[in-house]
mmCIF file of the N, C-alpha and C atoms, coordinates in Angstrom:
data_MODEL
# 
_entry.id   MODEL 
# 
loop_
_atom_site.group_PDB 
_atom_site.id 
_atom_site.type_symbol 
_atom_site.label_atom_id 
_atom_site.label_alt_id 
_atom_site.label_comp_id 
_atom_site.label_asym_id 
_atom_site.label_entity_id 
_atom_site.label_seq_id 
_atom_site.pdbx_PDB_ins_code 
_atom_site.Cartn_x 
_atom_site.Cartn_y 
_atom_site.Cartn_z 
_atom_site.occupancy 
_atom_site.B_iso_or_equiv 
_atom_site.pdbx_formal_charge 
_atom_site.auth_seq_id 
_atom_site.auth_comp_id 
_atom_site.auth_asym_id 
_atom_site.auth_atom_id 
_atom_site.pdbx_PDB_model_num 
ATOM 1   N N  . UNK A 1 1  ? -6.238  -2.536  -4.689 1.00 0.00 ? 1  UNK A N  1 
ATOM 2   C CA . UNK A 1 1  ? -6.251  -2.091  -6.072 1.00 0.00 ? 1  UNK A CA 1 
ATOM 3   C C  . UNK A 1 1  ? -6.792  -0.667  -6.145 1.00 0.00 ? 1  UNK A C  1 
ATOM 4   N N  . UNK A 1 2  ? -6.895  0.110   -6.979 1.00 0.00 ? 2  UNK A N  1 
ATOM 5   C CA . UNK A 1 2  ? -6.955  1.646   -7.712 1.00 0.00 ? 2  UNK A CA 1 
ATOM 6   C C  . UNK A 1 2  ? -8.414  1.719   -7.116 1.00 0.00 ? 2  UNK A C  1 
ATOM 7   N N  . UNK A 1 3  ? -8.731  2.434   -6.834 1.00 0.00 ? 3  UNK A N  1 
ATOM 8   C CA . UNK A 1 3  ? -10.349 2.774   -6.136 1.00 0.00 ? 3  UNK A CA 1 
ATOM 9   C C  . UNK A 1 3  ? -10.799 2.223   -5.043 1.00 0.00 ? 3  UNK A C  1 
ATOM 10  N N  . UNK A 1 4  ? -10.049 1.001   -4.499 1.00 0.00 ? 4  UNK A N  1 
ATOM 11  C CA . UNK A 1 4  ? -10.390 0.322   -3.204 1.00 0.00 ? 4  UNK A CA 1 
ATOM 12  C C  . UNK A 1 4  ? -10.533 1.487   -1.953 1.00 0.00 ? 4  UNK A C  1 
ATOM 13  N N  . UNK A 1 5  ? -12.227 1.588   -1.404 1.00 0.00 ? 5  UNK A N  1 
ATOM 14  C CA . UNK A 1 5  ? -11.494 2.211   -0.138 1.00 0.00 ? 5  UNK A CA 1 
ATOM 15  C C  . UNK A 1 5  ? -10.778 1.695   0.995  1.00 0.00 ? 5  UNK A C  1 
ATOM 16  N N  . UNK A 1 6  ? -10.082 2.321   2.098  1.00 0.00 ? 6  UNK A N  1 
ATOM 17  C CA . UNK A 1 6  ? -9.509  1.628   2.841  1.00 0.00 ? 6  UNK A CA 1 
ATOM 18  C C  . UNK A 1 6  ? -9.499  2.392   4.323  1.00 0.00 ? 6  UNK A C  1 
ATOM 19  N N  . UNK A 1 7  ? -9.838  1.978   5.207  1.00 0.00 ? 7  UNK A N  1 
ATOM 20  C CA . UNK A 1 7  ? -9.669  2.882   6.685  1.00 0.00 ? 7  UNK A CA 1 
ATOM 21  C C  . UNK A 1 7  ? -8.427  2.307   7.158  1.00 0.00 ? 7  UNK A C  1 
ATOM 22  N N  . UNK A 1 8  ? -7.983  3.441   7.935  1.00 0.00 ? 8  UNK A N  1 
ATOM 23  C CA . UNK A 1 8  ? -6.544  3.473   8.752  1.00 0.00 ? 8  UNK A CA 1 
ATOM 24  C C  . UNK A 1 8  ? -6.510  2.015   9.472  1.00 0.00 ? 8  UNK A C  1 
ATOM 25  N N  . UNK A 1 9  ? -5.494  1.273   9.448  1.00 0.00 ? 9  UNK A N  1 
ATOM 26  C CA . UNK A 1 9  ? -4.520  0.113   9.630  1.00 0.00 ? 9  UNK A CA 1 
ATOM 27  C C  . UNK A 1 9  ? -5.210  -0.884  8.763  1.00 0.00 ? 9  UNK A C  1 
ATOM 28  N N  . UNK A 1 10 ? -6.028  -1.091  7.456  1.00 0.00 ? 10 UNK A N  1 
ATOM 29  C CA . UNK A 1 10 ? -6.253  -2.247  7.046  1.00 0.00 ? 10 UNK A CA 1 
ATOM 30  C C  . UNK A 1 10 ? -5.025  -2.531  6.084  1.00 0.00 ? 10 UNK A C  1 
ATOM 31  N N  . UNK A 1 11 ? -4.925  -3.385  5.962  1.00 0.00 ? 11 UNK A N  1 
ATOM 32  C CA . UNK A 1 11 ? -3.549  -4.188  4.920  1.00 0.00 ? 11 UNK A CA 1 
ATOM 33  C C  . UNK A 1 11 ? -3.468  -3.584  3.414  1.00 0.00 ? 11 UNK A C  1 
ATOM 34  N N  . UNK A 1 12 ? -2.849  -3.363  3.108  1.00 0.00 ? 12 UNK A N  1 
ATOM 35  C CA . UNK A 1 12 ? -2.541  -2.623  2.011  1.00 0.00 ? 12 UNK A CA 1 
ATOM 36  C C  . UNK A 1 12 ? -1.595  -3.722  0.735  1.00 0.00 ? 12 UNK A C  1 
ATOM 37  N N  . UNK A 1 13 ? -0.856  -4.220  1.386  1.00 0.00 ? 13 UNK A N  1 
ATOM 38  C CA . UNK A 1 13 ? -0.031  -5.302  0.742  1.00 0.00 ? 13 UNK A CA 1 
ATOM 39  C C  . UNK A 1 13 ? 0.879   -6.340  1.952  1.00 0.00 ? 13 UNK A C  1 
ATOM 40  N N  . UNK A 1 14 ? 1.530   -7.160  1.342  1.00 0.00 ? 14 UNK A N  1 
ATOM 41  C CA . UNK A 1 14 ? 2.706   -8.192  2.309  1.00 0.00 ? 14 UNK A CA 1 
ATOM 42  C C  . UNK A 1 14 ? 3.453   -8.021  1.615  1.00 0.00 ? 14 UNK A C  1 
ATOM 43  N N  . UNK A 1 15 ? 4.765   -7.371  2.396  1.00 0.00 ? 15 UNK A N  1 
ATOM 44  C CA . UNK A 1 15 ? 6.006   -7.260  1.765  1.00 0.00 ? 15 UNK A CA 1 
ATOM 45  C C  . UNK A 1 15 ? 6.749   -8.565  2.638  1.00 0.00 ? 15 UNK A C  1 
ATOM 46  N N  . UNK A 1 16 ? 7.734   -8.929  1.448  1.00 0.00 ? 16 UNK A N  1 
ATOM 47  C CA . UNK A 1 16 ? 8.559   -9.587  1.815  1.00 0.00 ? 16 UNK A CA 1 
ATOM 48  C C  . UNK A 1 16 ? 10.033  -9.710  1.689  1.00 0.00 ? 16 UNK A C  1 
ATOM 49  N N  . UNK A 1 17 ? 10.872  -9.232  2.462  1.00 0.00 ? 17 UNK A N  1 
ATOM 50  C CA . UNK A 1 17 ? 12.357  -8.911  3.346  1.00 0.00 ? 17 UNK A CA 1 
ATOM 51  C C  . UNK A 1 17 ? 12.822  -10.231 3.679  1.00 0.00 ? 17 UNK A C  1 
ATOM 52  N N  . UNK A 1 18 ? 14.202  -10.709 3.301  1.00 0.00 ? 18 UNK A N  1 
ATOM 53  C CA . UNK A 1 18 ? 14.656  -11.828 4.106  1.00 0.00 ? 18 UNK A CA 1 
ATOM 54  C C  . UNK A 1 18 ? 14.015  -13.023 4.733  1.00 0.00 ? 18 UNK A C  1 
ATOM 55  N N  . UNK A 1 19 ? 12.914  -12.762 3.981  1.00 0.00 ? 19 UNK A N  1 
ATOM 56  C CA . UNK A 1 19 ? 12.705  -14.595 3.876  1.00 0.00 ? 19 UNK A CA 1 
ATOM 57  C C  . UNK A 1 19 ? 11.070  -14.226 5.106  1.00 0.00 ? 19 UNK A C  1 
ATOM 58  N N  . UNK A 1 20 ? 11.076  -13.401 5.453  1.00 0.00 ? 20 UNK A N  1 
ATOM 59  C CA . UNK A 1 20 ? 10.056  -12.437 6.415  1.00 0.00 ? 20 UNK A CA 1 
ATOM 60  C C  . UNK A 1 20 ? 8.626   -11.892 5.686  1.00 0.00 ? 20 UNK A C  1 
ATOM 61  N N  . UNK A 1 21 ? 7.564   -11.898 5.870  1.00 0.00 ? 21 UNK A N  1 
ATOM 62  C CA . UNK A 1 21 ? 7.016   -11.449 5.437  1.00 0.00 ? 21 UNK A CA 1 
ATOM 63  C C  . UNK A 1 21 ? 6.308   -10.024 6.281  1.00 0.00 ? 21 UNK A C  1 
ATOM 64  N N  . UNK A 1 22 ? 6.299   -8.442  5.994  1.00 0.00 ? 22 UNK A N  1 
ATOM 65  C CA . UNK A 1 22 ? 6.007   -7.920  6.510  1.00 0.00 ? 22 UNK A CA 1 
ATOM 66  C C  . UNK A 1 22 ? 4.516   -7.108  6.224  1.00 0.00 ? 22 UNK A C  1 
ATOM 67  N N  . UNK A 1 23 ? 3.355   -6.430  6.496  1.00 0.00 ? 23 UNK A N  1 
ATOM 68  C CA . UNK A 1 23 ? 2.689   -6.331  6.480  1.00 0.00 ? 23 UNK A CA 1 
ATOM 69  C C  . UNK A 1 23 ? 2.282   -4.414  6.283  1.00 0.00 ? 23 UNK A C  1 
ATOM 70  N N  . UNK A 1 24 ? 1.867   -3.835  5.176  1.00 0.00 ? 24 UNK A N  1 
ATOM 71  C CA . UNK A 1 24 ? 1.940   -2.681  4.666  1.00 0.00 ? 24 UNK A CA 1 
ATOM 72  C C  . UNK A 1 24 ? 0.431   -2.132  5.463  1.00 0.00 ? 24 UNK A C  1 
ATOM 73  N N  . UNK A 1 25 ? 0.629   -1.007  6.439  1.00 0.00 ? 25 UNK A N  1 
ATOM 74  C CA . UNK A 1 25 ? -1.071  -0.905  6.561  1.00 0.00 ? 25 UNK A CA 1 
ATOM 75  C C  . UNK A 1 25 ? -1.116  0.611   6.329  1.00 0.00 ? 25 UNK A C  1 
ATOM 76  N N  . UNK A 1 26 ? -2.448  0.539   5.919  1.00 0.00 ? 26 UNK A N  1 
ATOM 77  C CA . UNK A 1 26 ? -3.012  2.359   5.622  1.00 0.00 ? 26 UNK A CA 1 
ATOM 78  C C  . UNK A 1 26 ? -2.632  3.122   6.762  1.00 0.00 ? 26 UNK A C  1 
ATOM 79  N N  . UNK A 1 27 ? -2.083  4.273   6.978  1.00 0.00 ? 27 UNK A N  1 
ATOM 80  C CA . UNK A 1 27 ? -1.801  5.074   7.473  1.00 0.00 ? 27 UNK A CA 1 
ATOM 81  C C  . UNK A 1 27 ? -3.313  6.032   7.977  1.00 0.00 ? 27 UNK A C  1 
ATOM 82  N N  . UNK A 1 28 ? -3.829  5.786   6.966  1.00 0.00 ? 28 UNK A N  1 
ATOM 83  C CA . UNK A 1 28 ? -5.242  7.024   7.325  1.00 0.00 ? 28 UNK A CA 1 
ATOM 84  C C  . UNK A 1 28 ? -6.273  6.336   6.515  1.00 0.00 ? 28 UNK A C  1 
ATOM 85  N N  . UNK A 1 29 ? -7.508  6.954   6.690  1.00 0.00 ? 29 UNK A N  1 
ATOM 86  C CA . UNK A 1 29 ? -8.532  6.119   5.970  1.00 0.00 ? 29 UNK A CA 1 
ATOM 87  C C  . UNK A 1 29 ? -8.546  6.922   4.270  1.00 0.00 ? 29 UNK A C  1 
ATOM 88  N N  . UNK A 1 30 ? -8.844  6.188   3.527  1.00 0.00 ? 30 UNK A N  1 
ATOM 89  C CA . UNK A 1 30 ? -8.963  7.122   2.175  1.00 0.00 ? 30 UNK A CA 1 
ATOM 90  C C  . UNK A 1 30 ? -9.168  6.236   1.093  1.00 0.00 ? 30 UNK A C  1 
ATOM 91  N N  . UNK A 1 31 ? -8.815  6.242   -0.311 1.00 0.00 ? 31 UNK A N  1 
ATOM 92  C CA . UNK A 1 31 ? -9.012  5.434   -1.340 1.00 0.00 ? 31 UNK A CA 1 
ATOM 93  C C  . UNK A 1 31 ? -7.712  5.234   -2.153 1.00 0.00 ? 31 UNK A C  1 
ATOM 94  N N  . UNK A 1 32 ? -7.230  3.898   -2.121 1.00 0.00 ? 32 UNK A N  1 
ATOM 95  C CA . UNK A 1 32 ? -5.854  3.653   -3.061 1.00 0.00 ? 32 UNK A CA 1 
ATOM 96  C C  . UNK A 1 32 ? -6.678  4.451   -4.895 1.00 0.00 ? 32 UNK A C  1 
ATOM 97  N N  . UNK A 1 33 ? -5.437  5.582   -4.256 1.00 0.00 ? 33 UNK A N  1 
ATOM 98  C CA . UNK A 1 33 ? -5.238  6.125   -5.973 1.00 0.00 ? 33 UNK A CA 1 
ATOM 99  C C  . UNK A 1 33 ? -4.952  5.652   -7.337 1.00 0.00 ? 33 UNK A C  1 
ATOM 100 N N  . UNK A 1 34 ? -3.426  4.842   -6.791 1.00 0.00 ? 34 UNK A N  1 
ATOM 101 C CA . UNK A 1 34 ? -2.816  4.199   -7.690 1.00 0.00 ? 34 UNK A CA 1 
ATOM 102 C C  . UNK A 1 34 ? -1.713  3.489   -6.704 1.00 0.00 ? 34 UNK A C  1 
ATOM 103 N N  . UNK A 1 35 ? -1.160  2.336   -7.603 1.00 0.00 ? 35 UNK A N  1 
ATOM 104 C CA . UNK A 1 35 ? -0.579  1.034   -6.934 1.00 0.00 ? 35 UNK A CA 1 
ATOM 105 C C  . UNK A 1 35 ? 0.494   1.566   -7.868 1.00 0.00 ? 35 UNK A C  1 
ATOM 106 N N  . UNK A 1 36 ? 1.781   1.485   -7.275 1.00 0.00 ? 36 UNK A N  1 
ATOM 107 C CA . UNK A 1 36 ? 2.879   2.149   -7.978 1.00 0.00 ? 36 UNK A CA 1 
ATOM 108 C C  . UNK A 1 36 ? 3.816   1.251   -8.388 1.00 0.00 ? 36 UNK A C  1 
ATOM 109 N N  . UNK A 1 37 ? 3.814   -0.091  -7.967 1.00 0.00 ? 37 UNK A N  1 
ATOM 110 C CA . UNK A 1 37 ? 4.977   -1.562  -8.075 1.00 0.00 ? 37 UNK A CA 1 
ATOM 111 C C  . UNK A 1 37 ? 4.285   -2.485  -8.746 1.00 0.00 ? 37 UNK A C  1 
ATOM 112 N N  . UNK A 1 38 ? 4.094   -3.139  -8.878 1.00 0.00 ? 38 UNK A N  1 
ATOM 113 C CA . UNK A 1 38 ? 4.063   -4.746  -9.801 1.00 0.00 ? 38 UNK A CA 1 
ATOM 114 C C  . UNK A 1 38 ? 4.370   -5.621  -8.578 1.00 0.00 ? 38 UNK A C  1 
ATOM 115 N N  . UNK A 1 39 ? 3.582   -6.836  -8.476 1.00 0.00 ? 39 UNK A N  1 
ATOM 116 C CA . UNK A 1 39 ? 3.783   -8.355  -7.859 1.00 0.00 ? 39 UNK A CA 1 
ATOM 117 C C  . UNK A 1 39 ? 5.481   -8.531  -7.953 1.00 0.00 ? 39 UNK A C  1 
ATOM 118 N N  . UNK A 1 40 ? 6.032   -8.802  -7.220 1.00 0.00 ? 40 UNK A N  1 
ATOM 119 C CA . UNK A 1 40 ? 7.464   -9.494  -7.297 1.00 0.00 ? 40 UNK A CA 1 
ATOM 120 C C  . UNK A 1 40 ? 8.493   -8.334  -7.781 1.00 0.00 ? 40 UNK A C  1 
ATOM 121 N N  . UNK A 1 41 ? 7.598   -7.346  -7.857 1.00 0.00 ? 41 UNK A N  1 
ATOM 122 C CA . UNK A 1 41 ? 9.036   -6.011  -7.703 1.00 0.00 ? 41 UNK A CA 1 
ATOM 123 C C  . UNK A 1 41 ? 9.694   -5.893  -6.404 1.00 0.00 ? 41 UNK A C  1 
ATOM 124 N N  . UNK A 1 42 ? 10.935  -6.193  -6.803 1.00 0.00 ? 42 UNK A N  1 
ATOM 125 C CA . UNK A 1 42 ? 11.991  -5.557  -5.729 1.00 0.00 ? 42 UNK A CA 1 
ATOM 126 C C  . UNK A 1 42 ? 12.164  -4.347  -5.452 1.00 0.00 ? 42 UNK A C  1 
ATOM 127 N N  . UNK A 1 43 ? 11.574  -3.642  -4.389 1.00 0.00 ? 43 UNK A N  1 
ATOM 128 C CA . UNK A 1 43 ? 12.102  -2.033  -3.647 1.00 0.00 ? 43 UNK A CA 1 
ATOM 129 C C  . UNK A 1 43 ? 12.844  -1.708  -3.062 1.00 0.00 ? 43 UNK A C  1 
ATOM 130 N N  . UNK A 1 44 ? 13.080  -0.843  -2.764 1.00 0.00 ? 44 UNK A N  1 
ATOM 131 C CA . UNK A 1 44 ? 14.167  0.053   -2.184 1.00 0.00 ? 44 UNK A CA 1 
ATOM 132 C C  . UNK A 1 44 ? 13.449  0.814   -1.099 1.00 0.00 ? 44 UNK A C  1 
ATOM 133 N N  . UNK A 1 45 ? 14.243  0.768   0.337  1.00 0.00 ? 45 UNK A N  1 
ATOM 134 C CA . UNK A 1 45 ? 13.497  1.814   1.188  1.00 0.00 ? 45 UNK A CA 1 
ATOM 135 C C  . UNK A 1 45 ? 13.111  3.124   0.661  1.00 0.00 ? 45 UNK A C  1 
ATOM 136 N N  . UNK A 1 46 ? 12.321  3.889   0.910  1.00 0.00 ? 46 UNK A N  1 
ATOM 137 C CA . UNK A 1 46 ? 11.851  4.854   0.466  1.00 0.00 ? 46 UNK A CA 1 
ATOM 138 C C  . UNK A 1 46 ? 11.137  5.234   -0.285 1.00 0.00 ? 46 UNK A C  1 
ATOM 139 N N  . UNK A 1 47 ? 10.781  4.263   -1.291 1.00 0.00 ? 47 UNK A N  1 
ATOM 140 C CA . UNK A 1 47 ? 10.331  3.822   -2.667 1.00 0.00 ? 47 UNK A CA 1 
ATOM 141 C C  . UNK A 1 47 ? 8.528   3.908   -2.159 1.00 0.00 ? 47 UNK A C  1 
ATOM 142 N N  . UNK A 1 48 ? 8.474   5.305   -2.730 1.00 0.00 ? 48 UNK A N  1 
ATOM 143 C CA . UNK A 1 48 ? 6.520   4.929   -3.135 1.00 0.00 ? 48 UNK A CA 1 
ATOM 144 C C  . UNK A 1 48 ? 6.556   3.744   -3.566 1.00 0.00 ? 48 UNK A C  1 
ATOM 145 N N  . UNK A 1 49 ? 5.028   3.446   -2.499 1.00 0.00 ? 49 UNK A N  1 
ATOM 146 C CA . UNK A 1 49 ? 4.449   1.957   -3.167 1.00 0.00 ? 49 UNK A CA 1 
ATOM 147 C C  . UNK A 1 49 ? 3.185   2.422   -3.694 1.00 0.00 ? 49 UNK A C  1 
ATOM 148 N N  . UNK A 1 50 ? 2.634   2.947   -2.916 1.00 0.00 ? 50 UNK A N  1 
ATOM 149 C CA . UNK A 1 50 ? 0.958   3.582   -3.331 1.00 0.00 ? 50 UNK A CA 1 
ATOM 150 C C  . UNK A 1 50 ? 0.392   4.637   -2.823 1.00 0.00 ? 50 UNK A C  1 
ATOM 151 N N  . UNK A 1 51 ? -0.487  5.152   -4.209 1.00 0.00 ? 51 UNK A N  1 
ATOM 152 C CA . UNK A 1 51 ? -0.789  6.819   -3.568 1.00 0.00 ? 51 UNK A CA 1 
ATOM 153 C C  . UNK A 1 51 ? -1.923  6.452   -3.015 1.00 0.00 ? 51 UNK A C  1 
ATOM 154 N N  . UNK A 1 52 ? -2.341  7.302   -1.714 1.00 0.00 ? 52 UNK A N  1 
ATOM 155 C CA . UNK A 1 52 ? -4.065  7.131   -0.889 1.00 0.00 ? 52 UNK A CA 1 
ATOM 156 C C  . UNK A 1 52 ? -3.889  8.162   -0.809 1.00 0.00 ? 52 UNK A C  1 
ATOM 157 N N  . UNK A 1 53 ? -5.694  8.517   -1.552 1.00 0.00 ? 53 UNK A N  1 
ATOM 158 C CA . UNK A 1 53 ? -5.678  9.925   -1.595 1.00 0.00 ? 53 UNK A CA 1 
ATOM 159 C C  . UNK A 1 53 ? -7.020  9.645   -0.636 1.00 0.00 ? 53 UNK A C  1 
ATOM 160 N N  . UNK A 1 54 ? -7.434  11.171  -0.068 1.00 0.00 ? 54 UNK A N  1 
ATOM 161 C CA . UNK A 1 54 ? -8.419  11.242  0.897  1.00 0.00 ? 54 UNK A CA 1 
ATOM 162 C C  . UNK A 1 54 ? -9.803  10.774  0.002  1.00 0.00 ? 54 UNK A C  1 
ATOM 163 N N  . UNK A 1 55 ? -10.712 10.367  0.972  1.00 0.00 ? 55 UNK A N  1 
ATOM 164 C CA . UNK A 1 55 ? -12.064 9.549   0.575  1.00 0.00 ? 55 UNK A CA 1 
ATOM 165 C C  . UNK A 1 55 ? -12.918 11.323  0.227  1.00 0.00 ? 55 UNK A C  1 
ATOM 166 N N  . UNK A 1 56 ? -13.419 10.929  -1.025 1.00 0.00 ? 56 UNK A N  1 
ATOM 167 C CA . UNK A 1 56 ? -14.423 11.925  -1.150 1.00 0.00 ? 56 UNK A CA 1 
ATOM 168 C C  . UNK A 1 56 ? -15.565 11.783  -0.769 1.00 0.00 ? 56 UNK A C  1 
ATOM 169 N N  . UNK A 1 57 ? -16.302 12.895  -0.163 1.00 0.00 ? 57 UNK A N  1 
ATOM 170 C CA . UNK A 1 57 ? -17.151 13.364  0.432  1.00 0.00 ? 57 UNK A CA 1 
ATOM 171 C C  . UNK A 1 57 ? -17.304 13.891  1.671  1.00 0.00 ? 57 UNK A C  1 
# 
C-alpha cells in the first residue's frame, strides 16, 4: 500500500496469468508511492502497476 517501505525483491503484489499465479517484486529498495490498479484489474503488459519512489533520507 501507498507509504509501505519496501527493500529490493520483497513482494509487491501476485499477479495472476492463466490460471498461474506470478509474483511482482521490488526492483530496488524505496517506498510504494502509489498503487496504480485495483484488486481484480485486468492488465496489459506494460501497464504501470506502481510508482516506488526512493526512501527518504
Amino acid at each position: 500500500s501507498a507509504g509501505q517501505s519496501v527493500v529490493q525483491g520483497d513482494c509487491l503484489m501476485i499477479l495472476e496469468a492463466m490460471k498461474m499465479e506470478h509474483s511482482l517484486k521490488a526492483s530496488r529498495t524505496g517506498v510504494v508511492a502509489e498503487v496504480l490498479i485495483e484488486q481484480g484489474q485486468q492488465v496489459a503488459a506494460g501497464d504501470a502497476l506502481i510508482r516506488l519512489d526512493e526512501e527518504a533520507g
